[in-house]
C-alpha positions in Angstrom: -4.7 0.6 18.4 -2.4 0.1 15.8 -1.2 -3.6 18.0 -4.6 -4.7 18.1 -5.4 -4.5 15.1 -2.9 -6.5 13.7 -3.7 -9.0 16.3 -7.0 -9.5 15.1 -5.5 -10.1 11.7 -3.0 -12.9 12.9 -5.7 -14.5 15.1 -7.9 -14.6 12.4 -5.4 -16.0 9.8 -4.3 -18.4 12.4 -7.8 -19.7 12.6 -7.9 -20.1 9.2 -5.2 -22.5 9.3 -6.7 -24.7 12.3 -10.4 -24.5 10.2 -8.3 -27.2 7.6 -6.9 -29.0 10.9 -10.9 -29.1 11.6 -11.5 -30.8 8.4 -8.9 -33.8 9.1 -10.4 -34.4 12.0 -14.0 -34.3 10.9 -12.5 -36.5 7.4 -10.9 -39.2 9.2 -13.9 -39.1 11.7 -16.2 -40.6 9.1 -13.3 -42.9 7.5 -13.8 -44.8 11.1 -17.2 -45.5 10.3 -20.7 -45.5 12.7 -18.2 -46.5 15.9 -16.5 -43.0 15.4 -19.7 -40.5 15.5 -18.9 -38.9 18.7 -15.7 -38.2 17.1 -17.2 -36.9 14.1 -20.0 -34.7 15.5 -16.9 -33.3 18.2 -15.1 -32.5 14.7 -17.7 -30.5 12.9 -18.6 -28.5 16.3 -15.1 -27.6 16.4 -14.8 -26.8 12.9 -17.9 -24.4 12.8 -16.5 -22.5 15.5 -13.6 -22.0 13.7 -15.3 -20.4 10.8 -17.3 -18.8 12.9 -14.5 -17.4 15.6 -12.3 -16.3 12.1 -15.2 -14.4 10.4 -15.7 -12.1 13.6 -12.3 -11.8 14.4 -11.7 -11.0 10.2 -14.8 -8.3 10.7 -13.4 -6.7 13.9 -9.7 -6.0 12.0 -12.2 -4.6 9.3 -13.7 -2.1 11.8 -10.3 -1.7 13.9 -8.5 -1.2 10.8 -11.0 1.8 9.0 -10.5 3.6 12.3 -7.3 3.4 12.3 -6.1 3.7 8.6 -8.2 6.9 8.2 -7.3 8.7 10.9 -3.5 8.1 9.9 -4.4 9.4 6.5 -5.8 13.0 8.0 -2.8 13.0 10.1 -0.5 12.7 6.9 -2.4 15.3 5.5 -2.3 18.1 7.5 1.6 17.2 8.9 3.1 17.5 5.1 0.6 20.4 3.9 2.0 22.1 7.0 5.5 21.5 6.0 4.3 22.1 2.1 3.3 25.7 3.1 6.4 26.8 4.6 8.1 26.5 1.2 9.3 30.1 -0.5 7.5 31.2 -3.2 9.6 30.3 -6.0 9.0 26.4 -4.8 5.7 27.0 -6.3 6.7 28.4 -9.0 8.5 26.0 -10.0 6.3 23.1 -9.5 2.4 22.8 -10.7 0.3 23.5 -8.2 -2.3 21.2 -9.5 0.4 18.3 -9.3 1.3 19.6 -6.1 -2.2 19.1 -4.5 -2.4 15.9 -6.6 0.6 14.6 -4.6 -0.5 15.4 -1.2 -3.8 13.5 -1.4 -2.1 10.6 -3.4 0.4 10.6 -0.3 -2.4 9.9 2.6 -3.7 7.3 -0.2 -0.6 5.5 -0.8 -0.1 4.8 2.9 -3.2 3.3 2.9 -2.8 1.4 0.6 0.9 0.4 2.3 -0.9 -0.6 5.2 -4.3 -2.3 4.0 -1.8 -4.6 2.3 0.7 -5.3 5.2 -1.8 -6.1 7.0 -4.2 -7.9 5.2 -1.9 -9.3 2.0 1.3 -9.4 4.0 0.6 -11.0 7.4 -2.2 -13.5 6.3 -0.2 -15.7 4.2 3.0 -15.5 6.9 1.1 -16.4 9.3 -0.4 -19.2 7.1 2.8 -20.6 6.5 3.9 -21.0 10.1 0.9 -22.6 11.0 0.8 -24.8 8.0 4.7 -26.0 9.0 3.1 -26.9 12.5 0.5 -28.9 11.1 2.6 -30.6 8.3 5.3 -31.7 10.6 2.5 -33.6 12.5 1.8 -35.4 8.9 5.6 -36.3 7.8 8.5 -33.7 8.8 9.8 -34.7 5.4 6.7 -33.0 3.4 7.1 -29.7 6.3 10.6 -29.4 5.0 10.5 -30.1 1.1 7.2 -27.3 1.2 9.1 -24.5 3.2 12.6 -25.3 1.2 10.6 -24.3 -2.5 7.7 -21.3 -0.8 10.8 -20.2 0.6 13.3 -19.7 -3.0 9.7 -19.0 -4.8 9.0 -15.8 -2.8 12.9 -14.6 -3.0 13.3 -15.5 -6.3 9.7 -13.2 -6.9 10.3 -10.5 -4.4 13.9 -10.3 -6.0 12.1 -10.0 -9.8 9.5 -8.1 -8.9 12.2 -5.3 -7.2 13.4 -5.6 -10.9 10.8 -3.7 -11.9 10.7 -0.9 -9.4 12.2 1.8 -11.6 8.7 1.2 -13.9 6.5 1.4 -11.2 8.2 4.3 -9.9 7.9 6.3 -13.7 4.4 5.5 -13.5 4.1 7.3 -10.1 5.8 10.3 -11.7 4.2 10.6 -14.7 1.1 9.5 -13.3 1.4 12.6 -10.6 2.7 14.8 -13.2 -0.5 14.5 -15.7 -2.7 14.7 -13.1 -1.4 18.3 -12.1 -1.7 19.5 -15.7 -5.3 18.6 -15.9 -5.9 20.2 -12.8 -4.2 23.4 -13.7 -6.0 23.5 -17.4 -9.1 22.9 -15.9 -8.8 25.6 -13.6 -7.3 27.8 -16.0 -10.3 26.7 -18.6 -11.7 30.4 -19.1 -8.3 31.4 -20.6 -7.8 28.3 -22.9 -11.2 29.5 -24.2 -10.1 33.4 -24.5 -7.2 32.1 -26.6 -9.3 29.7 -28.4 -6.6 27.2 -27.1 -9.3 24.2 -26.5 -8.4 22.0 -29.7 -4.3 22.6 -28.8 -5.1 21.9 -25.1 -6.6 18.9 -25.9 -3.7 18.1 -28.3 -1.2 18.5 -25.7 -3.2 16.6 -22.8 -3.7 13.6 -25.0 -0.4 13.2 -25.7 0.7 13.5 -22.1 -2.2 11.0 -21.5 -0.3 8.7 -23.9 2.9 8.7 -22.1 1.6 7.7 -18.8 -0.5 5.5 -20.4 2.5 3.3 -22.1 4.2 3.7 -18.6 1.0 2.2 -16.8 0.9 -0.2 -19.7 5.0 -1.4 -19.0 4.4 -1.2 -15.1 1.2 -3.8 -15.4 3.1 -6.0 -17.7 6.0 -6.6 -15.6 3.5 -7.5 -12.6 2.0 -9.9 -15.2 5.2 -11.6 -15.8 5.8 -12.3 -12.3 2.4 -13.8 -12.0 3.0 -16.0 -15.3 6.4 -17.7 -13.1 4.5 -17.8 -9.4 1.6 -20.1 -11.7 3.8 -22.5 -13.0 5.8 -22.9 -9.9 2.1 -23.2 -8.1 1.1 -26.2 -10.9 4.3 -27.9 -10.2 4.8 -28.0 -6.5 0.7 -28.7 -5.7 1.1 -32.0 -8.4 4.0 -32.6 -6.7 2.7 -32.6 -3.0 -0.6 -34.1 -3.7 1.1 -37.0 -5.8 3.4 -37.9 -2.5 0.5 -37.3 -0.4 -1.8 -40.1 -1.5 1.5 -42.4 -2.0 2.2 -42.1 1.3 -1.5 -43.1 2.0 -1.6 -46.1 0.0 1.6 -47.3 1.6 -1.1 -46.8 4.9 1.6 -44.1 6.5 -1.3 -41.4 6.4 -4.7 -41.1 6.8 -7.2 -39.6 4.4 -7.6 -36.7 6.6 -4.0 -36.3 6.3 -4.6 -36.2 2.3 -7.2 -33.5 2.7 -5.3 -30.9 4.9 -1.7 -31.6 2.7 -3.7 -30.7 -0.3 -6.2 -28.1 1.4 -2.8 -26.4 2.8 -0.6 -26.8 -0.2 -3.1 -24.9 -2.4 -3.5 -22.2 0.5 0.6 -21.7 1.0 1.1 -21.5 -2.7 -2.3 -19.3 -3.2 -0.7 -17.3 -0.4 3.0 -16.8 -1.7 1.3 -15.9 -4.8 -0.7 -13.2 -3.2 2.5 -12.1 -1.1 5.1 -11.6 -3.9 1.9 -9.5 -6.0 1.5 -7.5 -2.6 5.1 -7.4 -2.4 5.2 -6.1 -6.2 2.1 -3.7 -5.2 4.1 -2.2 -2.4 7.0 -1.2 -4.2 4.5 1.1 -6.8 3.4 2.7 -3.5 6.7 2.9 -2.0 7.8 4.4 -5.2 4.9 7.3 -5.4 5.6 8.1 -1.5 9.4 8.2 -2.5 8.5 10.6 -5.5 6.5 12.8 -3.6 8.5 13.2 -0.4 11.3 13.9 -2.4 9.8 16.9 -4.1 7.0 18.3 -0.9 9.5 16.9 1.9 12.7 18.6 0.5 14.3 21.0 3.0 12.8 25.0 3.0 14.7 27.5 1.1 14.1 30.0 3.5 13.4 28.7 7.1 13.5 30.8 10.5 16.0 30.1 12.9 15.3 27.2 15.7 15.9 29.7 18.3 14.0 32.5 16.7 11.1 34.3 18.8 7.5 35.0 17.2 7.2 38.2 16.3 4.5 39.6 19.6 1.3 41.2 18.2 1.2 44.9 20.3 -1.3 46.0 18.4 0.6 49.3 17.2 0.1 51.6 14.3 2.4 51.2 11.1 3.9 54.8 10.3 6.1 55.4 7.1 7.7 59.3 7.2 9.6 60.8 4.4 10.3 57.4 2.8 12.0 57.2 -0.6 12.3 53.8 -2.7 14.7 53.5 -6.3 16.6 51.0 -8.1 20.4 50.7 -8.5 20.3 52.0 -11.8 19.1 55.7 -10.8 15.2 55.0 -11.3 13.3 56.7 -8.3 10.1 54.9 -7.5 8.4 57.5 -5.0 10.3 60.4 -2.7 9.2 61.2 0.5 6.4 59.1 1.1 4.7 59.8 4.7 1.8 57.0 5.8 0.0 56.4 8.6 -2.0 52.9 9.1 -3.5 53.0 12.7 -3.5 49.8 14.8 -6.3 47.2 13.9 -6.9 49.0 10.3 -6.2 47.1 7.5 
């Protein structure tokens, strides 16, 4: 399932490349004039089943990929709250068990998040490229090569800022998990902040833990900002750039005006692309960061774990029977002295 439904995605982005191939065609169709309308008419039925064939293939992934991301997600769930519960007791006290929960459900979300945007902010815009280098080479070779020598440094040079800024995304995740366990354990613990008459200090304290993972938020946004900022000027340069050689190479009569359309249409698409790559890029290291945080506090190793070739205790269904039993500490303090009890099988 998984396959297919990335299929569907590439098919569908690859459509939307050959949709702006449809448009040259139908363009330089009606440059030829009245003696071309078979041409032209053959053009827009080929370019409306594009649009057509890319909307249900885009709506398909849609219903492929809800089955498939939420199903992952309840298998996430149960998988790490089963390994979560074989911690020892003094895991849990050491650790919130509001932030806890918090980081379990954030887990299942994160992944969905990973994959929505692999799939449908990662693959689109590859996929765009290599068809847009097939198509380009059939304009001029020479415009295939300048375009995938600059997407190519723009998107290392972003990925390689935007991995910059993990360590910020990755504090957000923290502090972000962090506050939301102390609200949950307040608010479960809200009838004794009212016994203590603790409301005014408990709102005190949460506000100022709001306030640090609210400047962390505010430093992790930022940083995504700035890498936006350098991906727009980079986008205003290279699509002046193309679509100035573009109609020079036409009014030296070495292109069409069909060519024209698709070198700009594409340009703006690559660069749109890129742009939405390196954010997604960016995006994914937050998530990468909060499943990174959480595994390494739930996923740790168990303090106290059976052996592998240890045998389930077998329920026989006997009695429990204590006789003459006697219990004290090291020090000399006797707890009870001859403590006889009976508890017959099945009672509790």
């Amino acid at each position: 399932m998984h396959l297919g439904f990335l299929s569907l995605v590439v098919i569908a982005a690859a459509c939307a490349v050959a949709v702006q191939y449809g448009m040259k065609l139908l363009v330089d169709g009606m440059a030829g004039g009245p003696a071309a309308r078979e041409e032209v008419w053959n053009a827009l039925a080929l370019f409306i089943g594009l649009i057509a064939a890319e909307n249900i293939l885009w709506r398909l992934s849609g219903w492929m990929g809800c089955r498939t991301i939420v199903a992952a997600g309840v298998d996430i769930r149960v998988h790490v709250f089963d390994h979560l519960s074989g911690h020892s007791q003094r895991f849990f006290g050491q650790h919130l068990t509001g932030a806890l929960g918090s980081r379990l459900t954030g887990l299942a979300g994160a992944f969905g998040a990973v994959t929505s945007t692999l799939s449908w902010s990662v693959a689109p815009p590859i996929t765009d490229f290599i068809g847009a280098m097939v198509i380009f080479s059939t304009v001029d070779w020479r415009m295939a090569v300048a375009l995938a020598v600059v997407v190519a440094f723009l998107a290392v040079g972003l990925i390689l800022f935007a991995v910059r800024g993990r360590p910020l995304h990755r504090q957000y995740a923290e502090q972000g998990a962090y506050v939301n366990g102390e609200l949950v354990d307040t608010v479960s613990n809200s009838w004794t902040v009212k016994i203590f008459s603790a409301r005014a200090r408990e709102r005190a304290r949460l506000g100022a833990k709001f306030g640090v993972e609210a400047d962390a938020q505010r430093k992790s946004w930022m940083y995504v900002e700035k890498t936006r900022v350098l991906h727009d000027i980079f986008l205003t340069l290279m699509s002046g750039a193309m679509l100035t050689w573009a109609v020079y190479e036409w009014t030296r009569g070495t292109i069409s005006p069909g060519d024209v359309v698709v070198v700009s249409a594409l340009t703006f698409r690559i660069l749109h692309g890129s742009r939405d790559l390196t954010l997604a890029l960016a995006g994914l290291t937050e998530h990468f960061g909060f499943i990174t945080d959480t595994l390494q506090v739930i996923g740790q190793p168990h303090e106290v774990a059976d052996k592998v070739s240890a045998r389930v205790i077998a329920d026989a269904r006997g009695g429990i029977e204590f006789q003459n039993v006697s219990f004290g500490y090291a020090d000399g303090r006797r707890v009870f002295d001859n403590l006889s009890l009976k508890i017959p099988a099945g009672q509790r």
